[in-house]
Backbone as a printed PyTorch tensor [residue, N CA C, xyz], in Angstrom:
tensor([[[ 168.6900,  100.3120, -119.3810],
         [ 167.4000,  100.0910, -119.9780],
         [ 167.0800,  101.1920, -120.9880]],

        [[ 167.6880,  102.2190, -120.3300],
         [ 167.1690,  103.2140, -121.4270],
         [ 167.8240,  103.3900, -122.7470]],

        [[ 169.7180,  103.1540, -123.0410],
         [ 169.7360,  102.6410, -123.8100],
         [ 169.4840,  101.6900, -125.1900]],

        [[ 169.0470,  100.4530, -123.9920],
         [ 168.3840,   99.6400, -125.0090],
         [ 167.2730,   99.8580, -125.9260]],

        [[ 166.2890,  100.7750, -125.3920],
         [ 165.1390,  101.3670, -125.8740],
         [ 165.7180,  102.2520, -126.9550]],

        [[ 166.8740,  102.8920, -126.9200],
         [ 166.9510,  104.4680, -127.2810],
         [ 167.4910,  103.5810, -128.8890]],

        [[ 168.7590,  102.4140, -128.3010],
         [ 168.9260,  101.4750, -130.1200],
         [ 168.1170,  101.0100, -130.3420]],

        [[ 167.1630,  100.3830, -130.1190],
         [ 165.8020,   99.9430, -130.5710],
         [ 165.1390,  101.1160, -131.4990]],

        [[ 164.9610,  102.1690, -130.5260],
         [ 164.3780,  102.9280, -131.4110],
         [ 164.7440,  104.3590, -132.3440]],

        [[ 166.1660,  103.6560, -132.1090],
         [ 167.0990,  104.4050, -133.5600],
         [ 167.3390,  103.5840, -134.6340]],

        [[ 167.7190,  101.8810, -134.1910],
         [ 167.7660,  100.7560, -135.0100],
         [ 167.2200,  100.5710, -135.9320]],

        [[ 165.9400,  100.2010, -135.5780],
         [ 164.3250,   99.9730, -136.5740],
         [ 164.6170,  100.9560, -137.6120]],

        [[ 164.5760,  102.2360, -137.6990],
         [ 164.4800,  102.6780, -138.8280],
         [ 165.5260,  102.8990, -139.4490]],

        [[ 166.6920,  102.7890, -138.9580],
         [ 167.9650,  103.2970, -139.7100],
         [ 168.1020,  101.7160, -140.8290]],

        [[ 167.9130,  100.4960, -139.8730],
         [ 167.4620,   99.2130, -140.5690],
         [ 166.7900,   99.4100, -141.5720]],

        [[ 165.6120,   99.7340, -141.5950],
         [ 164.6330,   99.9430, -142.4880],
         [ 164.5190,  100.5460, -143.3040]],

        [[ 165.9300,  101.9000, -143.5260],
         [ 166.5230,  102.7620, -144.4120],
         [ 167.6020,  102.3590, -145.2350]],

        [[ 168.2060,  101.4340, -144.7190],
         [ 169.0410,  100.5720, -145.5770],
         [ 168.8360,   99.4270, -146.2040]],

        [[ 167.5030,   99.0360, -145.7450],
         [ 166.8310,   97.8170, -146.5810],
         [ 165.8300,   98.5060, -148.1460]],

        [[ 165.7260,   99.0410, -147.5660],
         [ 165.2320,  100.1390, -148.7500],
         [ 165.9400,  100.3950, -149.5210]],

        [[ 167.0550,  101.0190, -149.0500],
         [ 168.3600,  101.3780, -150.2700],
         [ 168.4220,  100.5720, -151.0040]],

        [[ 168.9280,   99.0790, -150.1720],
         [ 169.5750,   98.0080, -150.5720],
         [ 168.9090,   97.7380, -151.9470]],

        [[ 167.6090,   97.4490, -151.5040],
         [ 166.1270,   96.6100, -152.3540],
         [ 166.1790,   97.4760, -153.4250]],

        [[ 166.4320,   98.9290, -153.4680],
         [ 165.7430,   99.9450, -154.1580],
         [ 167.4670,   99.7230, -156.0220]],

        [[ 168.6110,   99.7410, -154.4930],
         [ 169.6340,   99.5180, -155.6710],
         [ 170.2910,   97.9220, -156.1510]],

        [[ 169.3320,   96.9560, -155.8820],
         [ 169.2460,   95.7950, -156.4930],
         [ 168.2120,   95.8680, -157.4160]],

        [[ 167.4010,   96.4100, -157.1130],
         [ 166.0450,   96.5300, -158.3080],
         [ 166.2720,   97.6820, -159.6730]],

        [[ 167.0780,   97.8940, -160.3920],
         [ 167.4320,   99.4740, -160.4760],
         [ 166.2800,   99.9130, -162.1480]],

        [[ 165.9910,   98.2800, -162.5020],
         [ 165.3020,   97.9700, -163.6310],
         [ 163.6860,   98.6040, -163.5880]],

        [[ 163.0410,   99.5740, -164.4440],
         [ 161.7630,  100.2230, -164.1470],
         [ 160.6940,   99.1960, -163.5260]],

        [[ 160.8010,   97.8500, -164.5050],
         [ 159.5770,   96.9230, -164.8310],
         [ 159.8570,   96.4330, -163.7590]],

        [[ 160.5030,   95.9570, -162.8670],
         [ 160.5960,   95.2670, -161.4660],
         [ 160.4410,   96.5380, -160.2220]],

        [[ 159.7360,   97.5870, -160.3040],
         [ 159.6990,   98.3850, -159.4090],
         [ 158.5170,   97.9640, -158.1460]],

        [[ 157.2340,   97.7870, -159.2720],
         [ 156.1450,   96.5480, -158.5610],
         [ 156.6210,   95.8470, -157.5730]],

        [[ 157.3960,   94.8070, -158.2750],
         [ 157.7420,   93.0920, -157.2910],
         [ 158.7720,   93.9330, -156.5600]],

        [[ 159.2760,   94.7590, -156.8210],
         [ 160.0330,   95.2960, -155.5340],
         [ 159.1590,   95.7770, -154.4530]],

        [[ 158.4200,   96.6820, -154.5330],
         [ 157.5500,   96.5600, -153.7110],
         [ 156.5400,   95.3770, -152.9790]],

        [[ 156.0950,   95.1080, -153.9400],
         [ 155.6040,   93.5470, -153.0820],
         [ 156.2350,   92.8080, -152.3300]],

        [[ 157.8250,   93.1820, -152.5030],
         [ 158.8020,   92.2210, -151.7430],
         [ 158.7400,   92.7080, -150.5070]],

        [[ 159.0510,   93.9760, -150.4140],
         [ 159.5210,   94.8080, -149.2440],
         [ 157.9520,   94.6200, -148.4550]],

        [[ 156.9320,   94.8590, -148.9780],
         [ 155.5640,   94.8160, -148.1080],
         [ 155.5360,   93.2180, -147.5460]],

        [[ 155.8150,   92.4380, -148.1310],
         [ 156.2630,   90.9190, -147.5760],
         [ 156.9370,   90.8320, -146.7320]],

        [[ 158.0560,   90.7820, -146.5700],
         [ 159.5000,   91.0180, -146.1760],
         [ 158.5140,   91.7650, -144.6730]],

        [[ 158.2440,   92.8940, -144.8410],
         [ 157.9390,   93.9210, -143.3920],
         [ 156.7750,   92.9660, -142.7380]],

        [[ 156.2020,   92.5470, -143.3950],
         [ 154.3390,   91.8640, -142.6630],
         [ 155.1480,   90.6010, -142.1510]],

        [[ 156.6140,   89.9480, -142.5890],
         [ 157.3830,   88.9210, -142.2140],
         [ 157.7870,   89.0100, -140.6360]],

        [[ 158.7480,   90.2680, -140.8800],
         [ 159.1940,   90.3860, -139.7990],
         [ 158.4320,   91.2990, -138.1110]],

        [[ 157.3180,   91.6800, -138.9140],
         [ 156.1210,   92.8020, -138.0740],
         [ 155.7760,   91.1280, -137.3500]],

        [[ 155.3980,   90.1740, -137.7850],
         [ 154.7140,   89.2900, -137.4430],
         [ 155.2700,   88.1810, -136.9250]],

        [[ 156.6880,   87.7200, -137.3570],
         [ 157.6410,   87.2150, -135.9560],
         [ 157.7490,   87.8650, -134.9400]],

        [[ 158.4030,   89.1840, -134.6940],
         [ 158.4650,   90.2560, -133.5400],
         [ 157.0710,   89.8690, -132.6540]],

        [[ 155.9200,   89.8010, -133.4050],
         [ 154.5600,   89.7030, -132.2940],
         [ 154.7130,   88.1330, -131.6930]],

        [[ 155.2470,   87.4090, -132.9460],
         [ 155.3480,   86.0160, -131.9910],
         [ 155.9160,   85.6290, -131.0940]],

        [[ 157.7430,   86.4540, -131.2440],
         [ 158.7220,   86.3530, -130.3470],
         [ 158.0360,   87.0850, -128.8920]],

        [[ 157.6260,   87.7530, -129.3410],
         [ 157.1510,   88.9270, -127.9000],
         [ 155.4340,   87.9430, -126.9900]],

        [[ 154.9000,   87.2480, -127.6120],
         [ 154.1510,   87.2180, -127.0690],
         [ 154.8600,   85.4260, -126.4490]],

        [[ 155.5700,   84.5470, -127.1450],
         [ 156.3780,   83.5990, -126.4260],
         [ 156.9960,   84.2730, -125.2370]],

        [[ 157.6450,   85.4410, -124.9980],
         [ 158.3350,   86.2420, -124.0190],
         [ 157.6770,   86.3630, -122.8010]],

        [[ 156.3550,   86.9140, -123.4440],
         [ 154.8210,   86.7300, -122.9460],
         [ 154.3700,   85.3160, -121.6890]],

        [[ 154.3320,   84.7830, -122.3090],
         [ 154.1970,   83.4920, -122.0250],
         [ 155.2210,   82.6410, -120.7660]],

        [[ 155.9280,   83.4290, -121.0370],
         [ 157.0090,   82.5290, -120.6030],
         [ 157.2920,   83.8040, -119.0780]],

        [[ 156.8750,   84.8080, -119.2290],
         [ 156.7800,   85.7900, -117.9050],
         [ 155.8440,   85.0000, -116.8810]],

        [[ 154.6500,   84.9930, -117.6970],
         [ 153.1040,   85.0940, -116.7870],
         [ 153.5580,   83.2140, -116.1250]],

        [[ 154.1970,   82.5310, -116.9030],
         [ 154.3170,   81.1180, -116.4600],
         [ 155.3680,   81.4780, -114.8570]],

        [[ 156.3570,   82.2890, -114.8210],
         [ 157.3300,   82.3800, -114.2870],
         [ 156.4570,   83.2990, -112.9830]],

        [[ 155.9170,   84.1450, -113.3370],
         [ 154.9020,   84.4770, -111.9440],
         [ 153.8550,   83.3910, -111.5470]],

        [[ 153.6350,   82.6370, -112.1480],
         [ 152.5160,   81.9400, -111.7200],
         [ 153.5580,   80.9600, -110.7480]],

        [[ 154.7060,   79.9830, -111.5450],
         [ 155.2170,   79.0420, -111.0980],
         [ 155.9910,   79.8230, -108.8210]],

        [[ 156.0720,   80.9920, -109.6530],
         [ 157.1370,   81.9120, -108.6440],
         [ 156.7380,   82.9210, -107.9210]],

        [[ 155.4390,   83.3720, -107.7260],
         [ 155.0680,   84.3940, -107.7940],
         [ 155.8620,   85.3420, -106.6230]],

        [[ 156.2610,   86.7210, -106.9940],
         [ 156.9350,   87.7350, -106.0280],
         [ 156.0300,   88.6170, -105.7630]],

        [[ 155.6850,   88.4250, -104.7230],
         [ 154.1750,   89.9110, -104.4250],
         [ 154.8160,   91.0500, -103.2990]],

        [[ 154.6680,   91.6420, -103.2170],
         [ 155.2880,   92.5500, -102.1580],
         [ 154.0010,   92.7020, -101.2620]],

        [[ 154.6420,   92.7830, -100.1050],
         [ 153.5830,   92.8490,  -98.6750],
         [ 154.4960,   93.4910,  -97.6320]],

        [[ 154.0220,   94.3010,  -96.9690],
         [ 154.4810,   95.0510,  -95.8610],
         [ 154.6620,   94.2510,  -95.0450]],

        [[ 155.3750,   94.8570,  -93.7720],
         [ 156.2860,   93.7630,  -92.3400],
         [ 155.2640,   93.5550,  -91.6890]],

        [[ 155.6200,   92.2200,  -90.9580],
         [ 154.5530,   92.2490,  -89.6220],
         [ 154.2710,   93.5900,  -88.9290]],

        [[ 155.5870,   93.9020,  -88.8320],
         [ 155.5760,   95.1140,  -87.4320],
         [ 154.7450,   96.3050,  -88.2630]],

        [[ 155.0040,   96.3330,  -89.7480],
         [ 154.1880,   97.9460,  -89.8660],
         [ 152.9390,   97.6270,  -90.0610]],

        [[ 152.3670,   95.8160,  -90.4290],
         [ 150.3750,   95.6350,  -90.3500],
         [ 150.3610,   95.5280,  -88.8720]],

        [[ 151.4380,   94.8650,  -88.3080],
         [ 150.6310,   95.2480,  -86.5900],
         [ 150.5870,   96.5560,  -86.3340]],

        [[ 150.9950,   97.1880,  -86.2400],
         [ 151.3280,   98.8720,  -86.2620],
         [ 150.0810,   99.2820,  -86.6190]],

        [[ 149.7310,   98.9920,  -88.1330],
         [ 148.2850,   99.8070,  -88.5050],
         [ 147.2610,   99.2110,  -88.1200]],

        [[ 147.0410,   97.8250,  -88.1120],
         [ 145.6630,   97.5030,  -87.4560],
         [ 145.1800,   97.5890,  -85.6740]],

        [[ 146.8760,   98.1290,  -84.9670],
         [ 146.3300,   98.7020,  -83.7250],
         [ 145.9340,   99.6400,  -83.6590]],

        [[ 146.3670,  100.5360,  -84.3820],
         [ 146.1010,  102.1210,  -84.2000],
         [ 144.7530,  102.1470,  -84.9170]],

        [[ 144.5110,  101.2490,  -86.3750],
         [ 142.8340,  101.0460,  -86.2710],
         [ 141.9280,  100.6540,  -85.4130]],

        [[ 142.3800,  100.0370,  -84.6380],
         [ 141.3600,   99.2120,  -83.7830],
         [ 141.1680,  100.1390,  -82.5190]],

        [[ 142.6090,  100.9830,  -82.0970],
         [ 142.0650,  101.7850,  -80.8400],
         [ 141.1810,  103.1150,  -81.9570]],

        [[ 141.3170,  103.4820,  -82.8030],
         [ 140.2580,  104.5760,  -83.3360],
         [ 139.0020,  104.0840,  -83.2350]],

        [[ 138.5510,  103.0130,  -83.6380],
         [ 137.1850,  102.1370,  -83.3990],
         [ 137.4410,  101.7770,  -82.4060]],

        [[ 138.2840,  101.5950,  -81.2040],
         [ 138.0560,  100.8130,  -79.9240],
         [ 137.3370,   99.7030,  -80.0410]],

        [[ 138.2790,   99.0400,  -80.9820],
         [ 138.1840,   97.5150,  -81.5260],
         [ 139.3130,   96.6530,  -80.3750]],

        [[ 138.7490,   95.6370,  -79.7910],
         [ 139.8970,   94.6900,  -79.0070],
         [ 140.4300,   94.0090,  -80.0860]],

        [[ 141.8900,   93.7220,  -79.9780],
         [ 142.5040,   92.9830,  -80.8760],
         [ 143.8070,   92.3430,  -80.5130]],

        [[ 143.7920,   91.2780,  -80.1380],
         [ 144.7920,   90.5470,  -79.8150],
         [ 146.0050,   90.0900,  -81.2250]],

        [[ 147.3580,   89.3750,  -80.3520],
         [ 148.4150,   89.3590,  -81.3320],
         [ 147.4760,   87.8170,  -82.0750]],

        [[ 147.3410,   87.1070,  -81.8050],
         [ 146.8100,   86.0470,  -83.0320],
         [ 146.2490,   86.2450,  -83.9340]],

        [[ 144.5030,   87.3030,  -83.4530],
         [ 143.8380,   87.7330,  -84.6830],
         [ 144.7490,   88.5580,  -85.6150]],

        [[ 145.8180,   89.6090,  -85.3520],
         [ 146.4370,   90.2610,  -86.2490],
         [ 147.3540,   89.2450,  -87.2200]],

        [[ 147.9540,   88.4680,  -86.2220],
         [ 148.7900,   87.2810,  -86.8980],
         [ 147.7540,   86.5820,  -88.0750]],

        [[ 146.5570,   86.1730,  -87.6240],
         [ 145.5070,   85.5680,  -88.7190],
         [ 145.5620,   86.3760,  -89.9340]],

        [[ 145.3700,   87.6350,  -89.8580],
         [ 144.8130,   88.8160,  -90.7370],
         [ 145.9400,   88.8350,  -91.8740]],

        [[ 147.0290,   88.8590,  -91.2260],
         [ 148.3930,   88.8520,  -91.8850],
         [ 148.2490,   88.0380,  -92.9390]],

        [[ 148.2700,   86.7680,  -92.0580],
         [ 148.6040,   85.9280,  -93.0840],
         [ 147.6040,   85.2330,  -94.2010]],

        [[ 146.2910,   85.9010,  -94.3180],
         [ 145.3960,   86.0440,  -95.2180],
         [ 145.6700,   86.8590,  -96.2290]],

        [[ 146.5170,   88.2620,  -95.4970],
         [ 146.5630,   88.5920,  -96.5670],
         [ 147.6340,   88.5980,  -97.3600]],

        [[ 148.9090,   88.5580,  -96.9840],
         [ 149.9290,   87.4480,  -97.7960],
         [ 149.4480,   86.2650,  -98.7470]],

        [[ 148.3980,   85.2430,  -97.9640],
         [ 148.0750,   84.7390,  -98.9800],
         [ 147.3690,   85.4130, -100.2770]],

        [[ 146.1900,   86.5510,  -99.9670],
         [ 145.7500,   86.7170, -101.2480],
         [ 146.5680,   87.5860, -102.1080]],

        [[ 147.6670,   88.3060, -101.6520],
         [ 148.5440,   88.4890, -102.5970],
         [ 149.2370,   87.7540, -103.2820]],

        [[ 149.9640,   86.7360, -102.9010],
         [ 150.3490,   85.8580, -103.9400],
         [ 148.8320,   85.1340, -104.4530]],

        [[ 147.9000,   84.6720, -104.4000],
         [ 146.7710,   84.2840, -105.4980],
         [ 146.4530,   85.3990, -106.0630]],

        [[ 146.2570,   86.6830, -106.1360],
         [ 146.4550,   87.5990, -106.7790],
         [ 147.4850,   87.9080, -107.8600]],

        [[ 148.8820,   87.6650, -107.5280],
         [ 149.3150,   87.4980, -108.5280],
         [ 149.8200,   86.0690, -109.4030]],

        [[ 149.9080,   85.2610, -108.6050],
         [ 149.6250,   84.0100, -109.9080],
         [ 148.3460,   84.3500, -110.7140]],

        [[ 147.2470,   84.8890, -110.3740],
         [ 146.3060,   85.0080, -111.6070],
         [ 146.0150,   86.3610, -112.3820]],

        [[ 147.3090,   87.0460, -111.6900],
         [ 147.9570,   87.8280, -113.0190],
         [ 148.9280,   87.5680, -113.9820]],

        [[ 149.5370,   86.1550, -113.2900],
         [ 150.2860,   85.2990, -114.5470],
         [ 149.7740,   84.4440, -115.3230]],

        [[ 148.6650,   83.8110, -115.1200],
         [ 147.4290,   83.2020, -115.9830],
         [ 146.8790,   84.0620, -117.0880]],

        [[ 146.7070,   85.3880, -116.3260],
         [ 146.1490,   85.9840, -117.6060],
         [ 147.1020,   86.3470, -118.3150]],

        [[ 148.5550,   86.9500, -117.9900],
         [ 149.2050,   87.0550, -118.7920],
         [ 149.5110,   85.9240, -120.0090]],

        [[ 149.6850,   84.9720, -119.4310],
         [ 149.9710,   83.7790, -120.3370],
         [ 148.6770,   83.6600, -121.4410]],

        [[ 147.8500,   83.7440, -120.9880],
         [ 146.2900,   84.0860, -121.9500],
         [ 146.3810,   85.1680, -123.0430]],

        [[ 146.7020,   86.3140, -122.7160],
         [ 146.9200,   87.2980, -123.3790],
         [ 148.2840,   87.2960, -124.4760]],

        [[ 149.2280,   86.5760, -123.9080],
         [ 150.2160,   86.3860, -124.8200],
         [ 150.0610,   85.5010, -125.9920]],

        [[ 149.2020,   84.1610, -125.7810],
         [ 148.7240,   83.2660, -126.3740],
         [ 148.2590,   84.4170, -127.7230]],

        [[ 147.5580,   85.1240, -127.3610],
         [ 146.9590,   86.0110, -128.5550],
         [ 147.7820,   86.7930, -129.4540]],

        [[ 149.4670,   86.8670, -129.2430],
         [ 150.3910,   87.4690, -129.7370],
         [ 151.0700,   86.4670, -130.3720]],

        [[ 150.3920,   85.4010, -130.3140],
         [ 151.0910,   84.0700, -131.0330],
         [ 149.9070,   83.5530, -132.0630]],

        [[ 148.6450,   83.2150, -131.3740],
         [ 147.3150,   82.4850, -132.0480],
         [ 147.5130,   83.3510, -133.6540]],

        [[ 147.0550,   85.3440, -133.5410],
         [ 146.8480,   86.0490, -134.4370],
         [ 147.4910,   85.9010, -135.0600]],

        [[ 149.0080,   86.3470, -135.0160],
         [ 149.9640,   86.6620, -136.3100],
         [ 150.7520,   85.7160, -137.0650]],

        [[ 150.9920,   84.6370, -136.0130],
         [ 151.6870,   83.2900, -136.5960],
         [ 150.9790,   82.8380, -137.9300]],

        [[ 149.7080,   82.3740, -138.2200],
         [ 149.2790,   82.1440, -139.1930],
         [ 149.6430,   83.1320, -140.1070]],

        [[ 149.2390,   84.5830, -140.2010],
         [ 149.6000,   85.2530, -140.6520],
         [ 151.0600,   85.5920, -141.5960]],

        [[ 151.9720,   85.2600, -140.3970],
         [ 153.6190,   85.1960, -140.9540],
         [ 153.6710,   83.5750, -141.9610]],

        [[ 152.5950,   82.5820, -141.7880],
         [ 153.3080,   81.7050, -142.3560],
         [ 152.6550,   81.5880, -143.8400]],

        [[ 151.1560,   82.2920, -143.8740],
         [ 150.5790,   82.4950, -145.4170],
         [ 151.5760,   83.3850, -146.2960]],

        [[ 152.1180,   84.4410, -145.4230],
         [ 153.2620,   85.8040, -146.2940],
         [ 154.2910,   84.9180, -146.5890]],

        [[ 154.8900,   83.5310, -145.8170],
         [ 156.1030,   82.9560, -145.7800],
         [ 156.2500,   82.1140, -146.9770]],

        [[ 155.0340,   81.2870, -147.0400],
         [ 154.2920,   80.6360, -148.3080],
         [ 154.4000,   81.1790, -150.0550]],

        [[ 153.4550,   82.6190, -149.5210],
         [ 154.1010,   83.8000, -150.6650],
         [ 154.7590,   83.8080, -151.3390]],

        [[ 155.7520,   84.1970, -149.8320],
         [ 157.4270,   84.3310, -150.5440],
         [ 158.0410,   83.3350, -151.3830]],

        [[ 157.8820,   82.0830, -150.7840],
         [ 158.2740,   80.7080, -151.6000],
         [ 157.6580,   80.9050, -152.9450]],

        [[ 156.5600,   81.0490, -152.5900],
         [ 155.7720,   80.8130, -154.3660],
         [ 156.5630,   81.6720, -155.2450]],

        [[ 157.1290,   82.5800, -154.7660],
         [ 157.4220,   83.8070, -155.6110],
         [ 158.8220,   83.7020, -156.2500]],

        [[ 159.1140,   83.1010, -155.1450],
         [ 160.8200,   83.4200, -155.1980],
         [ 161.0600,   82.0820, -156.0020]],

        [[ 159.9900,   81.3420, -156.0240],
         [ 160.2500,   79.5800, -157.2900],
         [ 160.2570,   80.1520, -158.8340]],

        [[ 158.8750,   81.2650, -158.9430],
         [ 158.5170,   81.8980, -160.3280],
         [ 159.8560,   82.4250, -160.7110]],

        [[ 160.5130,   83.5640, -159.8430],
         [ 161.2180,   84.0110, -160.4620],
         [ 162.9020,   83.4110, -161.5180]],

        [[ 163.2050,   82.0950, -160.4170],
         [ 164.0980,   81.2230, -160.4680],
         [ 163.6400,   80.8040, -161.9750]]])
């Protein structure tokens, strides 16, 4: 994992240093220094704004996978029986094996409804990594077309 992070975040810019070059020694003409720039600010708001779409589909597709699946972690019978006896003799609470058995399994349940509706919201929240920028990427995409017809 840490790898992956570490090319990610050596990638991006070494990428982004050679797209520059590239752009900078295809353009080499003064009067196209402008539309070179406009390209490259296109080009980046292009790909800044797929990345949010891809990531928030990723998004989406998590919070669906907890909701459909949800994995909650919950301690053993033996260590909640364990603690709610030793609570109950501190309060000198009576407590039989059913009520603990009940207790249990309440709260197993609200852990998994707990987290399916942390996969709801996720899926909500991702929606917003798609709603925002998508439009966005497809007015810059538009752009580009218009631009790249003029120059032809």
């Amino acid at each position: 994992m840490v790898l992956i992070s570490l090319l990610f975040s050596l990638g991006l810019p070494i990428l982004l240093i050679a797209f520059l070059t590239f752009a900078v020694a295809k353009n080499k003409k003064e009067g196209e220094k402008e539309d070179m720039f406009k390209q490259l600010y296109v080009y980046l708001v292009l790909f800044f704004t797929l990345m949010m779409t891809i990531g928030g589909g990723i998004g989406i597709f998590m919070g669906a996978s907890d909701y459909v699946s949800p994995t909650t972690y919950y301690e053993r019978y033996e260590d909640y029986k364990f603690s709610r006896m030793a609570e109950a003799q501190d309060r000198k609470i009576d407590l039989n094996e059913e009520i603990i058995r009940q207790d249990y399994e309440r709260m197993i349940d609200r852990e998994t409804e707990r987290t399916k509706q942390q996969g709801i919201n996720t899926i909500i929240k991702s929606f917003g990594f798609i709603i925002i920028p998508f439009p966005i990427f497809l007015y810059f995409n538009r752009m580009r077309k218009q631009d790249s017809k003029h120059v032809v």
